[in-house]
N, C-alpha and C positions, 0 to 999 in steps of 0.2 A: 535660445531654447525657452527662456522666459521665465525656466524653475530654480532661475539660481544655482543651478549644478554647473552652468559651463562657463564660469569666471575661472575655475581654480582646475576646468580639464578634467572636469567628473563626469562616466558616462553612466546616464540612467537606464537601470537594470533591465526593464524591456528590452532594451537596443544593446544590450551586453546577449542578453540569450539568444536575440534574434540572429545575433554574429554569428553568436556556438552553434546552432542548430543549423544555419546556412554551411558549415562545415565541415557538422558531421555528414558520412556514410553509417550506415547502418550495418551492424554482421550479418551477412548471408548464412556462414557455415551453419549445416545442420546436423543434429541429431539426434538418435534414440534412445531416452533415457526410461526407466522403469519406473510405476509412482513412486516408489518409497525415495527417489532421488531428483524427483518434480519439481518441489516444493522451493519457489522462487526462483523456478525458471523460467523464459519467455517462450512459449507458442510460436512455431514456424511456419502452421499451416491452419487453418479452420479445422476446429474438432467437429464432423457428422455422427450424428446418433446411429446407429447399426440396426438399434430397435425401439417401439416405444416405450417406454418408462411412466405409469404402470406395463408391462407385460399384458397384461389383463386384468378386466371390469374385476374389482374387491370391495373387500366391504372395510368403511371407515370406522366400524366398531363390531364390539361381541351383540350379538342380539338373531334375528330371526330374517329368513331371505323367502320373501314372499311375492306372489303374483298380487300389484297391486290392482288388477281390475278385479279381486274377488272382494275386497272390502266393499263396492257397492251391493253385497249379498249376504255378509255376515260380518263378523271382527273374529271369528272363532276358526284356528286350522289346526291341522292335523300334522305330527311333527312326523317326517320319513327319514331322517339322517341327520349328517355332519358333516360341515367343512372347516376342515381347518387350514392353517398356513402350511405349504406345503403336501396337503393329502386332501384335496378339495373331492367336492361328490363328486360323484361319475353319472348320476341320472338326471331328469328332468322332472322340475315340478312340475305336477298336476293342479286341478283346480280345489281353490281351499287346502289345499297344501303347504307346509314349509319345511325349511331345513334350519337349524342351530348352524349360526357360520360365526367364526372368530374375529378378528379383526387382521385384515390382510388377506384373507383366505379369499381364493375364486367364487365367486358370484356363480351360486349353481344355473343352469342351463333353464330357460324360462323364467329365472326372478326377475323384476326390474325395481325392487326396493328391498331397505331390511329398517325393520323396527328394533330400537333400539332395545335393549333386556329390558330396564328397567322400567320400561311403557309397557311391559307385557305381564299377565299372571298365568303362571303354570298349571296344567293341573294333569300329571302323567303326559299323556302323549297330547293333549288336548292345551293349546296355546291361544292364549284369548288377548287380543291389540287391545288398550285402552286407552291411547292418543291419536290423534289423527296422525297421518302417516302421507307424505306426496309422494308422487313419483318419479324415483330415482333417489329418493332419501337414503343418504350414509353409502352410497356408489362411489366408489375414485373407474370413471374409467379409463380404458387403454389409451396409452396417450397423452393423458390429461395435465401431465407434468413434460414430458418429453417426446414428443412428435416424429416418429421414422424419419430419416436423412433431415430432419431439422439442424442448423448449427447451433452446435450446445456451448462451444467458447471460439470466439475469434483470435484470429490470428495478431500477435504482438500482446496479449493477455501475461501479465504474469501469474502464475499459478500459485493460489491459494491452496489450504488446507482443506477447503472447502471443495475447490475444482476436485482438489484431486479425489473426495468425494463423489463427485457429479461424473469424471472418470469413472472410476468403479461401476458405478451406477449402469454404466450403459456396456459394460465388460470390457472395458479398454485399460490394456493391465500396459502398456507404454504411450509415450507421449513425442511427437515428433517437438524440438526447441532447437530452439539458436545455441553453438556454444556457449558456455560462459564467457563472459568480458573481465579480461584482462587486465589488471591494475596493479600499476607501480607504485608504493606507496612510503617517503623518507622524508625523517623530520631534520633541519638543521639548526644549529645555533651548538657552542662552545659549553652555553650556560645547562644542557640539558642535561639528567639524571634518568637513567632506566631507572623504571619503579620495579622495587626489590634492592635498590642501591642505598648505601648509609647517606641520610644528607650531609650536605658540604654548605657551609656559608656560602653563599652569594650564589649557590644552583637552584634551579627547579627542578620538578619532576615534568616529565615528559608524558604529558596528557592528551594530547592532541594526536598522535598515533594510534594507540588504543582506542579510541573515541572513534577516531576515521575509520578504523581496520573492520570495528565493531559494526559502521553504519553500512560501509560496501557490502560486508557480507547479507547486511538485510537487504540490501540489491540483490543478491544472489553472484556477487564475483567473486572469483579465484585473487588474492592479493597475495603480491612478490615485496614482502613485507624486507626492506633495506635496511631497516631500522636507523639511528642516528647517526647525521654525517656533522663534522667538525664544518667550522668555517676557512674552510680552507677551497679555495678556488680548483685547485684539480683534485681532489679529493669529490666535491659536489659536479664537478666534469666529468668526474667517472661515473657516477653514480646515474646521472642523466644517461650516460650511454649506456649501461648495461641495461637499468628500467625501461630507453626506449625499444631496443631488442628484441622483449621477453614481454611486452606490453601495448595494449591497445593505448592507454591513458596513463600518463604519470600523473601524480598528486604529490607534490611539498605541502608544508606546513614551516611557515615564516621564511625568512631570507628576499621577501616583497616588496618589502619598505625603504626608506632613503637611508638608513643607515651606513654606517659605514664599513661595515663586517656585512651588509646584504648583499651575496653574490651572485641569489640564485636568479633575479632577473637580468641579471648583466651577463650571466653565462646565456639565461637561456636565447638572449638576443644575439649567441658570439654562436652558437651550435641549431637556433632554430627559428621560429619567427613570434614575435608578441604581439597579439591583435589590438590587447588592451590590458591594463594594470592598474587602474583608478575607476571605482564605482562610483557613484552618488548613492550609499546606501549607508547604513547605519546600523548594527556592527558593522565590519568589514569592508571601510574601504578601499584598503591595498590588497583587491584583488589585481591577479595576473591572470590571463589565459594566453594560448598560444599553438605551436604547433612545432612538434622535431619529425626526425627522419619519416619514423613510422607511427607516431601516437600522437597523440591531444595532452595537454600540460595544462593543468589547473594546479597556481601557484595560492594557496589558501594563506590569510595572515596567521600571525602569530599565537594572536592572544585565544584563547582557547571557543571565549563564547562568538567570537569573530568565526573562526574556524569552523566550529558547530553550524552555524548562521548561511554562511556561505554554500559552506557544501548543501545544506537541506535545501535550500535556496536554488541554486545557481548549478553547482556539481550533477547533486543527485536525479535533476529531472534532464541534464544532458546527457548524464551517463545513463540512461534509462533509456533513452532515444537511441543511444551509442550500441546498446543491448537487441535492440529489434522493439520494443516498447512502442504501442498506440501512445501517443503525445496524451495527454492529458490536463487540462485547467485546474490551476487551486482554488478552490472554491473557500471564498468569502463569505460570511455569514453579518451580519446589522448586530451590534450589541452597543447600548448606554454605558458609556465612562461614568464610573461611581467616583473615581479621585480624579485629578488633575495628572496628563501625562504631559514629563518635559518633551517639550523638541523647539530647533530652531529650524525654517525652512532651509530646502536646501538637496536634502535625502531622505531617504524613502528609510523611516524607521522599523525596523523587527520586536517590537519591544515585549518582551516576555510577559506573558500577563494571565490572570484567570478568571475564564469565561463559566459562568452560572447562571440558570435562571431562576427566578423568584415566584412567589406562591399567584401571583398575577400572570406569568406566561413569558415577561417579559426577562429579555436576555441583556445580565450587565455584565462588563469586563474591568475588572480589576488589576491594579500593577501588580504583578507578579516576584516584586522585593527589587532589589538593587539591578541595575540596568549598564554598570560596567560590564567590558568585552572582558575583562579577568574574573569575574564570579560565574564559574562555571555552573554551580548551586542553583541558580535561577531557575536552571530549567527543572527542578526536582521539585520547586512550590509553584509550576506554573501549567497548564494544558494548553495555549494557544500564544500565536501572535498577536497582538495587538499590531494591525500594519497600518502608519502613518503615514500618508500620502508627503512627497517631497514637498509640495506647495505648501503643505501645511504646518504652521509654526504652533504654540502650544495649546493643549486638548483642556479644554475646561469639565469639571463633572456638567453631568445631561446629554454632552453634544453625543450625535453618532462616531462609533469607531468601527472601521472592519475587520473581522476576527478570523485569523487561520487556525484553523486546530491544529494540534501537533499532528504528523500520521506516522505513519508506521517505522521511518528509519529513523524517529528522534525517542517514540514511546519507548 
Protein backbone atom coordinates (compact mmCIF):
# COMPACT_ATOMS: atom_id res chain seq x y z
CA UNK A 1 0.00 0.00 0.00
CA UNK A 2 2.99 2.19 0.32
CA UNK A 3 1.50 4.28 3.59
CA UNK A 4 3.34 2.22 5.87
CA UNK A 5 0.04 0.96 7.53
CA UNK A 6 0.39 -2.71 6.05
CA UNK A 7 3.70 -3.93 7.65
CA UNK A 8 1.95 -4.52 10.95
CA UNK A 9 -1.92 -5.42 9.20
CA UNK A 10 -3.28 -2.08 9.67
CA UNK A 11 -6.39 -1.19 7.49
CA UNK A 12 -6.79 2.37 6.43
CA UNK A 13 -9.94 4.02 7.49
CA UNK A 14 -11.35 4.71 3.98
CA UNK A 15 -11.24 0.88 3.18
CA UNK A 16 -12.63 0.12 6.97
CA UNK A 17 -15.87 2.27 6.06
CA UNK A 18 -16.02 1.20 2.67
CA UNK A 19 -16.35 -2.64 4.24
CA UNK A 20 -19.21 -1.17 6.67
CA UNK A 21 -21.24 0.55 4.27
CA UNK A 22 -20.84 -2.36 1.61
CA UNK A 23 -22.88 -4.18 4.55
CA UNK A 24 -25.06 -2.28 5.77
CA UNK A 25 -28.93 -2.52 4.60
CA UNK A 26 -30.60 0.35 5.50
CA UNK A 27 -34.24 0.19 7.78
CA UNK A 28 -37.31 0.24 5.69
CA UNK A 29 -39.82 0.22 8.65
CA UNK A 30 -41.95 3.25 8.65
CA UNK A 31 -43.52 5.55 10.71
CA UNK A 32 -45.83 8.41 12.00
CA UNK A 33 -44.57 10.37 14.42
CA UNK A 34 -46.07 13.87 15.70
CA UNK A 35 -43.39 17.12 15.62
CA UNK A 36 -42.96 17.32 19.08
CA UNK A 37 -41.41 13.69 18.86
CA UNK A 38 -39.38 14.47 15.21
CA UNK A 39 -36.57 15.90 16.42
CA UNK A 40 -33.70 13.49 15.32
CA UNK A 41 -35.45 11.41 13.28
CA UNK A 42 -34.88 10.26 9.78
CA UNK A 43 -37.36 11.19 6.75
CA UNK A 44 -38.83 8.14 5.04
CA UNK A 45 -40.42 9.82 2.33
CA UNK A 46 -39.79 13.57 0.46
CA UNK A 47 -41.71 16.20 2.40
CA UNK A 48 -44.14 18.29 -0.49
CA UNK A 49 -45.31 21.61 0.49
CA UNK A 50 -49.43 21.43 0.41
CA UNK A 51 -49.16 25.42 -0.07
CA UNK A 52 -47.08 28.33 -0.76
CA UNK A 53 -45.39 29.82 2.07
CA UNK A 54 -45.86 33.24 2.03
CA UNK A 55 -49.85 32.38 1.69
CA UNK A 56 -50.01 35.64 0.04
CA UNK A 57 -48.16 38.94 -1.38
CA UNK A 58 -47.28 40.96 2.38
CA UNK A 59 -45.75 43.48 3.33
CA UNK A 60 -41.82 43.22 4.79
CA UNK A 61 -42.57 46.18 7.03
CA UNK A 62 -45.10 48.74 8.89
CA UNK A 63 -45.48 51.75 6.39
CA UNK A 64 -47.95 52.51 3.47
CA UNK A 65 -49.27 50.14 0.41
CA UNK A 66 -49.46 52.15 -2.68
CA UNK A 67 -50.21 52.00 -6.41
CA UNK A 68 -46.66 52.69 -7.46
CA UNK A 69 -47.62 54.02 -11.04
CA UNK A 70 -49.15 57.23 -9.13
CA UNK A 71 -45.76 58.61 -7.92
CA UNK A 72 -45.15 59.60 -11.52
CA UNK A 73 -48.12 62.29 -10.59
CA UNK A 74 -47.52 63.33 -7.19
CA UNK A 75 -45.78 61.82 -3.84
CA UNK A 76 -48.97 63.09 -1.90
CA UNK A 77 -52.05 60.08 -1.15
CA UNK A 78 -54.78 59.88 0.50
CA UNK A 79 -55.09 57.29 3.41
CA UNK A 80 -58.67 54.93 3.07
CA UNK A 81 -57.71 52.11 5.74
CA UNK A 82 -55.79 49.39 7.41
CA UNK A 83 -54.15 46.13 7.16
CA UNK A 84 -53.04 44.38 9.51
CA UNK A 85 -51.67 40.62 10.30
CA UNK A 86 -54.56 38.76 10.22
CA UNK A 87 -57.46 41.46 9.46
CA UNK A 88 -56.04 42.69 6.01
CA UNK A 89 -58.52 45.37 3.85
CA UNK A 90 -61.07 44.07 2.05
CA UNK A 91 -61.17 46.85 -0.72
CA UNK A 92 -59.20 48.12 -3.59
CA UNK A 93 -56.84 50.98 -3.92
CA UNK A 94 -57.72 53.77 -6.05
CA UNK A 95 -55.51 56.15 -7.66
CA UNK A 96 -53.45 58.27 -5.25
CA UNK A 97 -54.56 56.32 -2.83
CA UNK A 98 -53.19 54.23 0.29
CA UNK A 99 -53.65 52.05 2.95
CA UNK A 100 -51.48 51.88 6.51
CA UNK A 101 -50.37 48.05 6.36
CA UNK A 102 -48.29 46.36 9.18
CA UNK A 103 -45.77 44.18 8.60
CA UNK A 104 -47.02 40.60 7.59
CA UNK A 105 -50.42 41.91 6.80
CA UNK A 106 -52.03 41.11 3.04
CA UNK A 107 -51.02 43.52 0.34
CA UNK A 108 -54.28 45.31 -0.17
CA UNK A 109 -55.95 44.45 -3.60
CA UNK A 110 -54.19 46.95 -6.33
CA UNK A 111 -50.92 47.92 -4.47
CA UNK A 112 -47.65 46.70 -5.81
CA UNK A 113 -45.31 48.57 -3.36
CA UNK A 114 -45.25 49.89 0.35
CA UNK A 115 -43.18 52.83 1.52
CA UNK A 116 -41.57 52.43 4.41
CA UNK A 117 -43.06 54.78 7.71
CA UNK A 118 -40.28 56.32 8.22
CA UNK A 119 -39.78 57.79 4.32
CA UNK A 120 -43.12 59.11 4.79
CA UNK A 121 -44.71 62.46 6.67
CA UNK A 122 -48.11 62.34 7.97
CA UNK A 123 -50.52 64.92 7.98
CA UNK A 124 -54.18 63.58 9.12
CA UNK A 125 -55.41 61.53 6.22
CA UNK A 126 -52.93 63.17 3.91
CA UNK A 127 -49.64 60.92 3.44
CA UNK A 128 -46.69 62.42 1.62
CA UNK A 129 -43.61 59.68 0.16
CA UNK A 130 -40.23 61.57 0.56
CA UNK A 131 -37.93 58.79 -0.76
CA UNK A 132 -37.92 57.28 -3.90
CA UNK A 133 -39.78 54.11 -3.78
CA UNK A 134 -39.49 50.94 -6.65
CA UNK A 135 -41.77 48.68 -7.60
CA UNK A 136 -42.43 45.96 -5.46
CA UNK A 137 -40.48 47.50 -2.64
CA UNK A 138 -40.91 45.66 1.00
CA UNK A 139 -43.37 42.82 -0.99
CA UNK A 140 -42.65 39.10 0.36
CA UNK A 141 -44.64 37.48 -2.45
CA UNK A 142 -46.65 34.13 -2.49
CA UNK A 143 -44.38 31.68 -2.88
CA UNK A 144 -41.37 33.31 -2.38
CA UNK A 145 -39.99 31.19 0.28
CA UNK A 146 -41.85 27.98 -0.37
CA UNK A 147 -43.33 27.05 -3.83
CA UNK A 148 -46.76 24.64 -3.97
CA UNK A 149 -45.77 20.83 -4.27
CA UNK A 150 -42.24 21.96 -4.17
CA UNK A 151 -39.96 19.34 -1.97
CA UNK A 152 -39.38 21.13 1.29
CA UNK A 153 -36.86 18.14 2.96
CA UNK A 154 -35.69 15.01 1.34
CA UNK A 155 -35.90 11.96 2.05
CA UNK A 156 -33.01 10.21 4.68
CA UNK A 157 -32.85 14.15 6.10
CA UNK A 158 -32.49 13.93 9.82
CA UNK A 159 -34.82 16.29 11.39
CA UNK A 160 -33.61 19.51 12.85
CA UNK A 161 -35.35 21.84 15.27
CA UNK A 162 -35.34 23.87 12.42
CA UNK A 163 -37.26 21.34 9.83
CA UNK A 164 -39.55 20.78 12.27
CA UNK A 165 -40.12 24.48 11.96
CA UNK A 166 -40.39 24.53 8.17
CA UNK A 167 -42.92 21.54 9.14
CA UNK A 168 -45.27 23.72 10.72
CA UNK A 169 -44.86 26.18 8.36
CA UNK A 170 -46.55 24.45 5.74
CA UNK A 171 -49.37 22.80 8.26
CA UNK A 172 -47.95 19.42 8.44
CA UNK A 173 -48.44 18.52 12.18
CA UNK A 174 -46.67 14.66 11.48
CA UNK A 175 -43.93 13.48 9.81
CA UNK A 176 -43.63 10.08 7.95
CA UNK A 177 -39.62 8.41 9.36
CA UNK A 178 -37.76 5.27 9.56
CA UNK A 179 -37.99 3.67 13.07
CA UNK A 180 -35.67 4.25 15.42
CA UNK A 181 -32.26 2.22 15.23
CA UNK A 182 -31.75 -0.06 17.66
CA UNK A 183 -28.48 -0.16 19.83
CA UNK A 184 -26.98 -2.66 22.17
CA UNK A 185 -24.74 -0.98 24.15
CA UNK A 186 -22.07 -2.89 27.19
CA UNK A 187 -18.82 -1.99 28.64
CA UNK A 188 -16.39 -4.80 29.81
CA UNK A 189 -13.38 -5.11 31.92
CA UNK A 190 -13.18 -6.34 35.86
CA UNK A 191 -11.29 -2.87 36.48
CA UNK A 192 -14.68 -0.78 35.97
CA UNK A 193 -16.75 1.32 38.54
CA UNK A 194 -20.27 2.69 37.94
CA UNK A 195 -20.07 6.34 38.51
CA UNK A 196 -21.92 6.99 41.83
CA UNK A 197 -19.65 3.99 43.14
CA UNK A 198 -16.94 4.57 46.26
CA UNK A 199 -13.53 4.29 44.53
CA UNK A 200 -11.52 1.31 45.06
CA UNK A 201 -7.67 1.27 44.47
CA UNK A 202 -6.64 -0.04 41.19
CA UNK A 203 -10.65 0.76 39.48
CA UNK A 204 -11.65 3.23 37.26
CA UNK A 205 -14.73 4.77 36.53
CA UNK A 206 -16.59 3.66 33.71
CA UNK A 207 -16.69 6.51 31.19
CA UNK A 208 -16.97 5.36 28.00
CA UNK A 209 -20.73 4.09 28.38
CA UNK A 210 -22.13 7.29 29.38
CA UNK A 211 -20.13 9.08 26.76
CA UNK A 212 -21.61 6.43 23.96
CA UNK A 213 -25.12 6.20 25.43
CA UNK A 214 -24.95 10.13 25.36
CA UNK A 215 -23.70 10.34 21.60
CA UNK A 216 -26.36 7.53 20.03
CA UNK A 217 -29.06 9.35 21.50
CA UNK A 218 -27.75 12.58 19.47
CA UNK A 219 -28.31 9.94 16.43
CA UNK A 220 -31.70 9.78 17.69
CA UNK A 221 -31.56 5.84 18.92
CA UNK A 222 -33.32 3.88 21.30
CA UNK A 223 -30.24 2.15 23.38
CA UNK A 224 -30.55 -1.42 25.46
CA UNK A 225 -28.16 -0.02 27.83
CA UNK A 226 -26.39 -3.73 29.37
CA UNK A 227 -24.37 -1.84 31.51
CA UNK A 228 -20.90 -3.63 32.83
CA UNK A 229 -20.07 -7.10 32.00
CA UNK A 230 -17.09 -8.78 34.02
CA UNK A 231 -14.33 -10.60 31.98
CA UNK A 232 -15.69 -13.48 32.18
CA UNK A 233 -16.10 -15.32 28.77
CA UNK A 234 -19.93 -16.67 29.18
CA UNK A 235 -21.00 -13.95 30.97
CA UNK A 236 -19.82 -11.52 27.71
CA UNK A 237 -21.46 -14.62 25.59
CA UNK A 238 -24.58 -13.86 26.99
CA UNK A 239 -24.57 -10.64 26.79
CA UNK A 240 -23.75 -10.68 22.87
CA UNK A 241 -26.73 -12.82 22.64
CA UNK A 242 -29.40 -11.02 24.27
CA UNK A 243 -27.98 -7.44 22.59
CA UNK A 244 -28.06 -9.27 19.17
CA UNK A 245 -31.83 -10.13 19.81
CA UNK A 246 -33.21 -6.80 20.90
CA UNK A 247 -30.80 -4.85 18.43
CA UNK A 248 -30.07 -3.65 15.02
CA UNK A 249 -26.03 -2.95 16.30
CA UNK A 250 -24.27 -3.85 19.25
CA UNK A 251 -21.36 -1.55 20.39
CA UNK A 252 -18.55 -2.79 23.25
CA UNK A 253 -16.25 -0.60 24.70
CA UNK A 254 -12.65 -2.36 25.27
CA UNK A 255 -12.07 -6.22 25.41
CA UNK A 256 -10.41 -5.53 21.50
CA UNK A 257 -6.93 -5.61 22.28
CA UNK A 258 -4.28 -8.67 22.74
CA UNK A 259 -4.67 -8.81 26.20
CA UNK A 260 -5.08 -11.45 28.00
CA UNK A 261 -8.51 -10.99 29.94
CA UNK A 262 -9.80 -9.52 26.01
CA UNK A 263 -12.57 -11.85 25.20
CA UNK A 264 -14.69 -9.91 23.46
CA UNK A 265 -13.12 -10.53 19.89
CA UNK A 266 -12.49 -14.06 20.48
CA UNK A 267 -16.11 -14.51 21.42
CA UNK A 268 -17.23 -12.46 18.80
CA UNK A 269 -15.32 -14.76 16.10
CA UNK A 270 -16.79 -18.10 18.13
CA UNK A 271 -20.73 -16.67 17.88
CA UNK A 272 -20.16 -14.17 14.58
CA UNK A 273 -18.06 -13.02 11.94
CA UNK A 274 -14.94 -10.06 12.17
CA UNK A 275 -14.32 -8.26 9.09
CA UNK A 276 -11.60 -6.42 10.71
CA UNK A 277 -10.05 -5.23 14.20
CA UNK A 278 -6.85 -3.21 13.41
CA UNK A 279 -7.11 0.46 11.80
CA UNK A 280 -4.16 2.60 10.79
CA UNK A 281 -5.62 5.37 12.60
CA UNK A 282 -4.66 7.26 15.74
CA UNK A 283 -6.46 7.19 18.64
CA UNK A 284 -8.09 3.90 18.14
CA UNK A 285 -6.33 1.35 16.69
CA UNK A 286 -7.97 -1.72 18.11
CA UNK A 287 -10.88 -1.27 16.36
CA UNK A 288 -13.13 -4.51 15.67
CA UNK A 289 -16.22 -4.49 13.41
CA UNK A 290 -18.16 -7.49 12.43
CA UNK A 291 -21.39 -9.20 12.13
CA UNK A 292 -23.74 -11.85 14.60
CA UNK A 293 -26.95 -13.43 13.90
CA UNK A 294 -29.09 -10.36 13.36
CA UNK A 295 -26.89 -6.96 13.87
CA UNK A 296 -23.70 -5.12 13.03
CA UNK A 297 -20.91 -5.11 16.21
CA UNK A 298 -18.63 -2.41 16.50
CA UNK A 299 -16.04 -3.51 19.04
CA UNK A 300 -14.69 0.33 20.21
CA UNK A 301 -11.10 0.42 22.26
CA UNK A 302 -10.72 1.02 25.50
CA UNK A 303 -9.25 4.09 26.38
CA UNK A 304 -11.85 6.62 26.40
CA UNK A 305 -10.49 9.43 23.94
CA UNK A 306 -9.91 6.23 21.52
CA UNK A 307 -13.64 5.29 22.09
CA UNK A 308 -14.79 9.13 21.61
CA UNK A 309 -12.60 9.10 18.22
CA UNK A 310 -13.86 5.98 16.84
CA UNK A 311 -17.40 6.14 17.17
CA UNK A 312 -17.46 9.90 15.74
CA UNK A 313 -15.35 8.61 13.13
CA UNK A 314 -16.26 5.27 12.02
CA UNK A 315 -19.65 4.15 14.29
CA UNK A 316 -21.52 7.20 14.00
CA UNK A 317 -21.60 7.94 10.14
CA UNK A 318 -22.36 4.02 9.70
CA UNK A 319 -24.92 4.02 12.17
CA UNK A 320 -26.44 6.97 10.27
CA UNK A 321 -26.56 5.03 7.10
CA UNK A 322 -27.90 1.97 9.27
CA UNK A 323 -30.85 4.61 10.16
CA UNK A 324 -32.00 5.45 6.49
CA UNK A 325 -29.51 8.69 6.44
CA UNK A 326 -28.41 10.34 2.91
CA UNK A 327 -24.61 9.41 3.31
CA UNK A 328 -22.83 12.59 3.82
CA UNK A 329 -18.98 13.87 3.38
CA UNK A 330 -16.81 15.55 6.36
CA UNK A 331 -15.94 18.32 5.16
CA UNK A 332 -12.41 19.62 5.73
CA UNK A 333 -11.58 23.02 5.90
CA UNK A 334 -7.27 24.61 5.10
CA UNK A 335 -5.95 26.05 8.33
CA UNK A 336 -1.86 27.03 9.32
CA UNK A 337 -0.30 25.11 12.20
CA UNK A 338 0.78 27.72 14.68
CA UNK A 339 2.89 24.99 16.87
CA UNK A 340 4.51 21.94 15.86
CA UNK A 341 1.97 18.68 15.65
CA UNK A 342 3.79 15.23 16.76
CA UNK A 343 3.06 12.32 14.42
CA UNK A 344 5.15 9.33 12.93
CA UNK A 345 3.89 8.11 9.54
CA UNK A 346 1.95 5.37 9.39
CA UNK A 347 -1.85 6.46 10.57
CA UNK A 348 -4.24 8.81 9.93
CA UNK A 349 -4.01 11.15 13.15
CA UNK A 350 -7.50 12.76 14.85
CA UNK A 351 -5.49 15.14 16.85
CA UNK A 352 -7.67 17.38 18.95
CA UNK A 353 -6.89 20.85 18.21
CA UNK A 354 -8.20 24.61 18.04
CA UNK A 355 -9.31 26.08 15.04
CA UNK A 356 -9.48 30.26 14.99
CA UNK A 357 -9.11 32.93 12.72
CA UNK A 358 -7.09 36.01 13.00
CA UNK A 359 -7.66 39.73 12.41
CA UNK A 360 -6.16 38.90 8.61
CA UNK A 361 -8.94 36.22 7.54
CA UNK A 362 -6.55 33.84 7.90
CA UNK A 363 -7.58 30.34 9.69
CA UNK A 364 -4.77 28.73 12.17
CA UNK A 365 -5.09 25.57 14.22
CA UNK A 366 -3.68 25.07 17.39
CA UNK A 367 -2.97 21.85 19.65
CA UNK A 368 -5.71 21.46 21.64
CA UNK A 369 -3.40 20.14 25.05
CA UNK A 370 -2.40 16.70 25.71
CA UNK A 371 -3.01 14.15 22.79
CA UNK A 372 -3.16 10.77 24.90
CA UNK A 373 -6.16 8.28 24.15
CA UNK A 374 -6.69 8.54 28.34
CA UNK A 375 -7.23 12.52 28.57
CA UNK A 376 -10.75 12.59 27.85
CA UNK A 377 -10.35 16.61 28.86
CA UNK A 378 -9.03 17.45 25.42
CA UNK A 379 -12.03 17.66 23.93
CA UNK A 380 -13.44 20.44 26.36
CA UNK A 381 -10.28 22.88 25.28
CA UNK A 382 -10.63 21.90 21.80
CA UNK A 383 -13.45 22.59 18.58
CA UNK A 384 -11.87 20.53 15.80
CA UNK A 385 -9.74 17.84 14.46
CA UNK A 386 -6.68 18.50 13.32
CA UNK A 387 -6.58 15.23 10.71
CA UNK A 388 -3.11 14.18 9.81
CA UNK A 389 -2.74 12.42 6.57
CA UNK A 390 -1.09 8.73 7.37
CA UNK A 391 1.78 9.62 4.96
CA UNK A 392 2.58 12.34 6.87
CA UNK A 393 5.20 12.34 9.63
CA UNK A 394 5.66 15.54 11.76
CA UNK A 395 3.75 19.01 11.19
CA UNK A 396 5.97 21.89 11.41
CA UNK A 397 4.39 25.53 12.33
CA UNK A 398 3.35 27.42 8.72
CA UNK A 399 2.74 24.01 6.95
CA UNK A 400 -1.06 23.48 5.84
CA UNK A 401 -3.24 21.20 8.13
CA UNK A 402 -6.85 19.92 7.60
CA UNK A 403 -9.47 20.82 9.97
CA UNK A 404 -12.71 18.85 10.90
CA UNK A 405 -14.88 20.68 13.12
CA UNK A 406 -16.52 18.97 15.89
CA UNK A 407 -20.36 18.51 14.84
CA UNK A 408 -23.02 17.86 16.51
CA UNK A 409 -22.62 14.15 18.49
CA UNK A 410 -19.35 15.38 19.96
CA UNK A 411 -20.52 19.42 20.75
Amino acid sequence: MGCGCDAKGLMPIEEAKQIIWDTISPIVEVEHCSLDSALDRVLADDVISPINVPGFDNSAMDGYAIRHQDLSSGTTFSLVGKSFAGNPFSGEIGKHQCVRIMTGAQIPSGADAVVMQENTVANGKEITVTHTVKLGEAIRIAGSDIAKKSVVLSKGKRLTAIDIGLLASIGIDKASVFRKLKVALFSTGDELLQPGDTPQQGKIFDSNRPMLRAMLKRLGAEVLDLGVIEDDPEKIRDAFTQADANSDCVITSGGVSVGEADYTREILEEIGQVDFWKLAIKPGKPLAFGRLNKSLFFGLPGNPVSAAVTFDQIAAPSLSLLAGCTPKENVAIRAIAKNRFRKKPGRTDYQRAVCYREDNGQLIVDSGGSQSSGVLSCFTTSNCYAVLENSRGMIEPGETVNVQWFDSVLR
